[in-house]
py3Dmol code that shows the C-alpha trace and the ligand (Angstrom):
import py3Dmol

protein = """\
ATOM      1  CA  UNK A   1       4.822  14.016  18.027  1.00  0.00           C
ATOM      2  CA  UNK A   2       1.706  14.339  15.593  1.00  0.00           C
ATOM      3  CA  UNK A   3      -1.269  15.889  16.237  1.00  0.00           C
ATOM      4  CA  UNK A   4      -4.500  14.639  14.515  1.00  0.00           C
ATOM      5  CA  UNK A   5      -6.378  16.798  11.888  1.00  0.00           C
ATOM      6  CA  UNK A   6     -10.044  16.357  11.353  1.00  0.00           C
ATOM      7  CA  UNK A   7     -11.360  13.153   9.898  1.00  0.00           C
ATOM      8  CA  UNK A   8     -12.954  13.192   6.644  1.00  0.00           C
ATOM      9  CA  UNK A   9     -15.300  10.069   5.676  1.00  0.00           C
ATOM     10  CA  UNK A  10     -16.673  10.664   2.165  1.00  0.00           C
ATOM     11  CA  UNK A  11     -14.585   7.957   0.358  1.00  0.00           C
ATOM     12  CA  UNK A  12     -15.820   4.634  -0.189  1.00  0.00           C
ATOM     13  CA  UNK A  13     -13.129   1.486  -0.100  1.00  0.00           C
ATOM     14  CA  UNK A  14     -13.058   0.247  -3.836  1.00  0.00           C
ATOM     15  CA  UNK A  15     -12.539  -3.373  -2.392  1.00  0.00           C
ATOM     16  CA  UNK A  16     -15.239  -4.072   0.309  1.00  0.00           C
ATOM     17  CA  UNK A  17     -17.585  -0.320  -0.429  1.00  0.00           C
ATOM     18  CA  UNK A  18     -17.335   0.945   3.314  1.00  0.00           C
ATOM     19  CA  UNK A  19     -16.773   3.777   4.512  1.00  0.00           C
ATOM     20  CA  UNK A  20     -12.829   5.117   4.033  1.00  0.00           C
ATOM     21  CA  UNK A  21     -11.919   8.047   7.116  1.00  0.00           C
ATOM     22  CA  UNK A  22      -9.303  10.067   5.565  1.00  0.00           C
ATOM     23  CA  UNK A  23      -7.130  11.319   8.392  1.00  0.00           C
ATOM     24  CA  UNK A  24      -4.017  13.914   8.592  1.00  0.00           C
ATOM     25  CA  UNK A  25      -1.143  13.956  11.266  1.00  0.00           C
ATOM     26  CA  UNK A  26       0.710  17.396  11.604  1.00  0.00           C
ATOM     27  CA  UNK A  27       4.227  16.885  12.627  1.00  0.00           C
ATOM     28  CA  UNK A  28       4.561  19.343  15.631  1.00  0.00           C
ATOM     29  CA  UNK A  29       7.497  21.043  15.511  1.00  0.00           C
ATOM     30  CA  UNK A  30       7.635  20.874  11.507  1.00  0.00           C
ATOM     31  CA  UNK A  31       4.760  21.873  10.202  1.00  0.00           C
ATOM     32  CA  UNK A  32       6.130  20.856   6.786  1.00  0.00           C
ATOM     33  CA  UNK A  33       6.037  16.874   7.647  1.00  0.00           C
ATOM     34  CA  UNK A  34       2.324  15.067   7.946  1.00  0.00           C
ATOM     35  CA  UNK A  35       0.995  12.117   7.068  1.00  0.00           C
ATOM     36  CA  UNK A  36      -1.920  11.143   5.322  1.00  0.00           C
ATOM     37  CA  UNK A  37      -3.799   7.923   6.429  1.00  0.00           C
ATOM     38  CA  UNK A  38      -6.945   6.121   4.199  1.00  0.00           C
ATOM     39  CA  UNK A  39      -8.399   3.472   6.615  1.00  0.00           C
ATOM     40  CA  UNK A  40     -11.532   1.393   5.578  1.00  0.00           C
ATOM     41  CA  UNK A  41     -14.014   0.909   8.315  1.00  0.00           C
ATOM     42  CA  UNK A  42     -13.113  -3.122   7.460  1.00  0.00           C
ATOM     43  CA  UNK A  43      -9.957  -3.469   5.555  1.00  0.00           C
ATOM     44  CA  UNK A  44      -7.999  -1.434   7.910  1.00  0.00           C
ATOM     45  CA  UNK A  45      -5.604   0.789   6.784  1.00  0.00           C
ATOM     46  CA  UNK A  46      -5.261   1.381   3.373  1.00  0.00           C
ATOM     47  CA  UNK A  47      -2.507   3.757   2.556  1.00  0.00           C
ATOM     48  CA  UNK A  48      -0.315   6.059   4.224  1.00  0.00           C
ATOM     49  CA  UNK A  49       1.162   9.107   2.598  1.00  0.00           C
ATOM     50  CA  UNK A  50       3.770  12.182   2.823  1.00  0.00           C
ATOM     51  CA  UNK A  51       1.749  14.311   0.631  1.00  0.00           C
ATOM     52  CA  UNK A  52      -1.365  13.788  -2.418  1.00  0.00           C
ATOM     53  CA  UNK A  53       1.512  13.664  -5.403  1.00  0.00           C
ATOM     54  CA  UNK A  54       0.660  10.045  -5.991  1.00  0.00           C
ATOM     55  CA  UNK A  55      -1.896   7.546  -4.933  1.00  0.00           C
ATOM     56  CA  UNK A  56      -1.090   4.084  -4.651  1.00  0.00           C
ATOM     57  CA  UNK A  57      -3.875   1.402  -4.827  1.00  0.00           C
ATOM     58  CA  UNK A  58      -2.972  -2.400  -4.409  1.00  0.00           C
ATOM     59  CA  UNK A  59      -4.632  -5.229  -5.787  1.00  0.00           C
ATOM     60  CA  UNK A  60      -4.873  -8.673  -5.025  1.00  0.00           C
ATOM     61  CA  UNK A  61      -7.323 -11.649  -4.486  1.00  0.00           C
ATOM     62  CA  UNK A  62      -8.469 -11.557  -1.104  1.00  0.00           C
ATOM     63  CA  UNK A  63      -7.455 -15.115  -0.676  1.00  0.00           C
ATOM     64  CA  UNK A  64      -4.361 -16.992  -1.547  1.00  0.00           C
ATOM     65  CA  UNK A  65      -3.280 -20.796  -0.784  1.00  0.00           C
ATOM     66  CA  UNK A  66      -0.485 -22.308   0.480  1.00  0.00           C
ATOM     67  CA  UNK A  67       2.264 -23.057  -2.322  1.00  0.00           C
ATOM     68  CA  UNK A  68       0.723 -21.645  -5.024  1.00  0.00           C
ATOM     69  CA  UNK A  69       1.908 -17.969  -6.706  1.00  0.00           C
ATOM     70  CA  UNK A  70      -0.356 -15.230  -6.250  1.00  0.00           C
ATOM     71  CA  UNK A  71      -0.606 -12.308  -8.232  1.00  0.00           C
ATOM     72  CA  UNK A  72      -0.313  -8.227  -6.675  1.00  0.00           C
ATOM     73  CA  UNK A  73      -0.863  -5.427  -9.008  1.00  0.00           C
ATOM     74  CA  UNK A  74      -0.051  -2.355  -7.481  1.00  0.00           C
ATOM     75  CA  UNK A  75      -1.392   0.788  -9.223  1.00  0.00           C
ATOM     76  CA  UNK A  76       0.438   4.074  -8.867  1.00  0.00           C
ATOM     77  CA  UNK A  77      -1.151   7.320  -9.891  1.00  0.00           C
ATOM     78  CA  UNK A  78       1.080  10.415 -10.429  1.00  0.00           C
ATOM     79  CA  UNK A  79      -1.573  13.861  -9.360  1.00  0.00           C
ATOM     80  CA  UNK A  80       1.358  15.919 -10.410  1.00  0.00           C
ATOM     81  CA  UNK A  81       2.795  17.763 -13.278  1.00  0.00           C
ATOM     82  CA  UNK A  82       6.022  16.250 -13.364  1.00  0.00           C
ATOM     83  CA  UNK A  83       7.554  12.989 -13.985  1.00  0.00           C
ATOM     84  CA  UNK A  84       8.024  11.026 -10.827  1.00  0.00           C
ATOM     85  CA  UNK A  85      10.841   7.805 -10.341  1.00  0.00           C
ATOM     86  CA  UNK A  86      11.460   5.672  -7.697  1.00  0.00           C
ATOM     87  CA  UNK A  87      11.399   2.307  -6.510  1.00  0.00           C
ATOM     88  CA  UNK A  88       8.662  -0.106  -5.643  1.00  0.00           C
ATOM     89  CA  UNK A  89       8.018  -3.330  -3.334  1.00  0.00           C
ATOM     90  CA  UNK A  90       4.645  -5.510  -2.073  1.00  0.00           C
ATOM     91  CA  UNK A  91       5.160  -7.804   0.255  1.00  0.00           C
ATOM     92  CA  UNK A  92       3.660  -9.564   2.947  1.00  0.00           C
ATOM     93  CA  UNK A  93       4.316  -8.583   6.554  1.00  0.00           C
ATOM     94  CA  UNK A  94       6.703 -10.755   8.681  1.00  0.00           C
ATOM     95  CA  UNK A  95       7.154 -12.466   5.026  1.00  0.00           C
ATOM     96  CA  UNK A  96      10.642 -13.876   5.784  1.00  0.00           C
ATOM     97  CA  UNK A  97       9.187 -16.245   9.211  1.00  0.00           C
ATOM     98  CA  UNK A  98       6.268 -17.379   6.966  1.00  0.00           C
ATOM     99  CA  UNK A  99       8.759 -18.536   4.029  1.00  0.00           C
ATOM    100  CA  UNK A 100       7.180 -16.015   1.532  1.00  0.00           C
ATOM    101  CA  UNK A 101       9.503 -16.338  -2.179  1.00  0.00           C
ATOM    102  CA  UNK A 102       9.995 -12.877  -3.583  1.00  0.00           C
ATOM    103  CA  UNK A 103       8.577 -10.873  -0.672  1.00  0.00           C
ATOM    104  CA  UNK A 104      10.209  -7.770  -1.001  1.00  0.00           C
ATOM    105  CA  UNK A 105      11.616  -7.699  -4.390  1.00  0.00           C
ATOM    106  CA  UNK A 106      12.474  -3.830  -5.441  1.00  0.00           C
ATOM    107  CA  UNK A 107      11.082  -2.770  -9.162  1.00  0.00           C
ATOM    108  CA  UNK A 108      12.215   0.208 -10.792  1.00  0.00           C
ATOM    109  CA  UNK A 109       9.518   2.671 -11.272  1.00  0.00           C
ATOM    110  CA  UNK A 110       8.757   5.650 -13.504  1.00  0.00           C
ATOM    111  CA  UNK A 111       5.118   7.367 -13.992  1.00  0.00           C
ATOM    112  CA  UNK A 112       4.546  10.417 -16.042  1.00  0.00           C
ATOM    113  CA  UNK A 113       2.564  13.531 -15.430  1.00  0.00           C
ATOM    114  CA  UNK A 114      -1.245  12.981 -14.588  1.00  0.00           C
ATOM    115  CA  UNK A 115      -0.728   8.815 -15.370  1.00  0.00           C
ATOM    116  CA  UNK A 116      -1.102   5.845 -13.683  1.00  0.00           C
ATOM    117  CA  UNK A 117       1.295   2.948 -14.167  1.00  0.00           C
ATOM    118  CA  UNK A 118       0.388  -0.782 -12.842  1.00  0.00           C
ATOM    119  CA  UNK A 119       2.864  -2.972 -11.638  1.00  0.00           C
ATOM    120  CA  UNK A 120       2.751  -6.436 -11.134  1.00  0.00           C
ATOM    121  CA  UNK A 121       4.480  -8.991  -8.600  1.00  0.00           C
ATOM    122  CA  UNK A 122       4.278 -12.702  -8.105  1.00  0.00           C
ATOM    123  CA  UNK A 123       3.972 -14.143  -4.674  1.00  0.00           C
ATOM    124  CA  UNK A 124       4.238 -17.400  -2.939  1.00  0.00           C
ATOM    125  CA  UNK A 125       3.415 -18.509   0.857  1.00  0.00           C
ATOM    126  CA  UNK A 126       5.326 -21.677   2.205  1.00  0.00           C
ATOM    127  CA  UNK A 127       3.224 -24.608   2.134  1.00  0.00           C
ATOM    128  CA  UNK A 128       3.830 -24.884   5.346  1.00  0.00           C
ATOM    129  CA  UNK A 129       2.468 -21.117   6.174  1.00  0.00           C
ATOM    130  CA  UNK A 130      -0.330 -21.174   9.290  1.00  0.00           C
ATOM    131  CA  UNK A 131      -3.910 -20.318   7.489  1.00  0.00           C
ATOM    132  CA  UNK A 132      -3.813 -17.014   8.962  1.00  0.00           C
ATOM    133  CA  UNK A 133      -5.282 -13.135   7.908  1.00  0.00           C
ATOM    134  CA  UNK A 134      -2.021 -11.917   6.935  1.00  0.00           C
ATOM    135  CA  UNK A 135      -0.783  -7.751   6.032  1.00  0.00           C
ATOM    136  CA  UNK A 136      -0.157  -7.453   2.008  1.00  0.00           C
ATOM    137  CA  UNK A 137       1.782  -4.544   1.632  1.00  0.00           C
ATOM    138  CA  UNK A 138       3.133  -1.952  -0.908  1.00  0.00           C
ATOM    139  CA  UNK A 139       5.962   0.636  -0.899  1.00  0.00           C
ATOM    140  CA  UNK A 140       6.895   3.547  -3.548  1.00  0.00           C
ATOM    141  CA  UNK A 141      10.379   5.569  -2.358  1.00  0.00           C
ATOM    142  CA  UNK A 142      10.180   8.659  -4.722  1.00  0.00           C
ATOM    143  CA  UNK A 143      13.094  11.638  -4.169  1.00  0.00           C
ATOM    144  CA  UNK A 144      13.087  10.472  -0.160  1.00  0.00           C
ATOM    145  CA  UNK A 145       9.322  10.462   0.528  1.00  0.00           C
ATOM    146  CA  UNK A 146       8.102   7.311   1.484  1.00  0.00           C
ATOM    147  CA  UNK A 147       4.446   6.282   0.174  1.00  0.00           C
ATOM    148  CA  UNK A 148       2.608   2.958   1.423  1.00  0.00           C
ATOM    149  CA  UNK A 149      -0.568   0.807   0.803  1.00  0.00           C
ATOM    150  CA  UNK A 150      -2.260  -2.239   2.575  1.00  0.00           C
ATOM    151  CA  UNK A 151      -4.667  -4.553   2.497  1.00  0.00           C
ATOM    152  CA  UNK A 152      -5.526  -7.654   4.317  1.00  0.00           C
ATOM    153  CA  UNK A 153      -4.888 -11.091   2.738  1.00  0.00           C
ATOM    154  CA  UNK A 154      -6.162 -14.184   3.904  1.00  0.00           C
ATOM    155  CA  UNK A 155      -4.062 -18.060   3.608  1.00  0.00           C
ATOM    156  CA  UNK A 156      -6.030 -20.640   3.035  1.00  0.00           C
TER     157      UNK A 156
END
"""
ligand_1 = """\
1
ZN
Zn -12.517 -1.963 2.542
"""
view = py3Dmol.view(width=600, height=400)
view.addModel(protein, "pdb")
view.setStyle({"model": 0}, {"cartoon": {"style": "trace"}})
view.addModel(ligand_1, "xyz")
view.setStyle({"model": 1}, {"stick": {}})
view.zoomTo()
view.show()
């Protein structure tokens, strides 16, 4: 039960340069809850938000091949004056069907004030995985609020 705010479309996606629409959802019957959703006019969404305390972007080739370990960066960026901890994740969507090693794996993380901190994870697709366009995604769990990112990844 969410109603839409106003579209804003001013951003442009650092990975493709389209057009980003930067969307809010009011919770209804607590105005206190919303969501804030980045969504390139091709990616898709991008990243999906409680609140503008941090801003996650994630970073990968746009193309990864069967068997072989690909490298995710994900970069969090603290817009607050105080320390923030949590935990963080990438992995790729229905991960566990397409035999993806380390999909999922939980760091420990910890940005200070007005910083950025990058943090890296190592992938690998089943060489058996169907070449497919597949969901890459990243979660940061900070003091309950839940923060995600996305971006498409293709299998060659
Ligand atoms: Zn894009």
């Amino acid at each position: 039960m969410f109603r839409l705010g106003p579209a804003q479309d001013d951003e442009r996606c650092a990975r493709c340069g389209s057009v980003i629409a930067v969307r809010t959802l009011h919770h209804l019957l607590d105005p206190g809850v919303q969501r804030t959703e980045r969504i390139c006019h091709e990616c898709g969404g991008l990243e999906d938000t409680p609140d503008s305390s941090l801003g996650l972007e994630l970073q990968a080739l746009r193309t990864a091949r069967r068997g072989a370990r690909f490298d995710v960066c994900l970069t969090v960026r603290n817009d607050t004056d105080d320390e923030i901890e949590g935990q963080c994740l990438a992995a790729v969507r229905r991960g566990s069907e397409l035999g993806v090693t380390d999909n999922g794996s939980c760091q420990p993380l910890r940005v200070p004030p007005r910083e950025q901190v990058a943090v890296r994870f190592g992938l690998r697709f089943a060489e058996t995985a169907v070449v497919h366009q597949y969901d890459l995604q990243a979660v940061v769990v900070a003091s309950t609020r839940v923060f995600m990112a996305r971006v498409p990844l293709w299998l060659r």
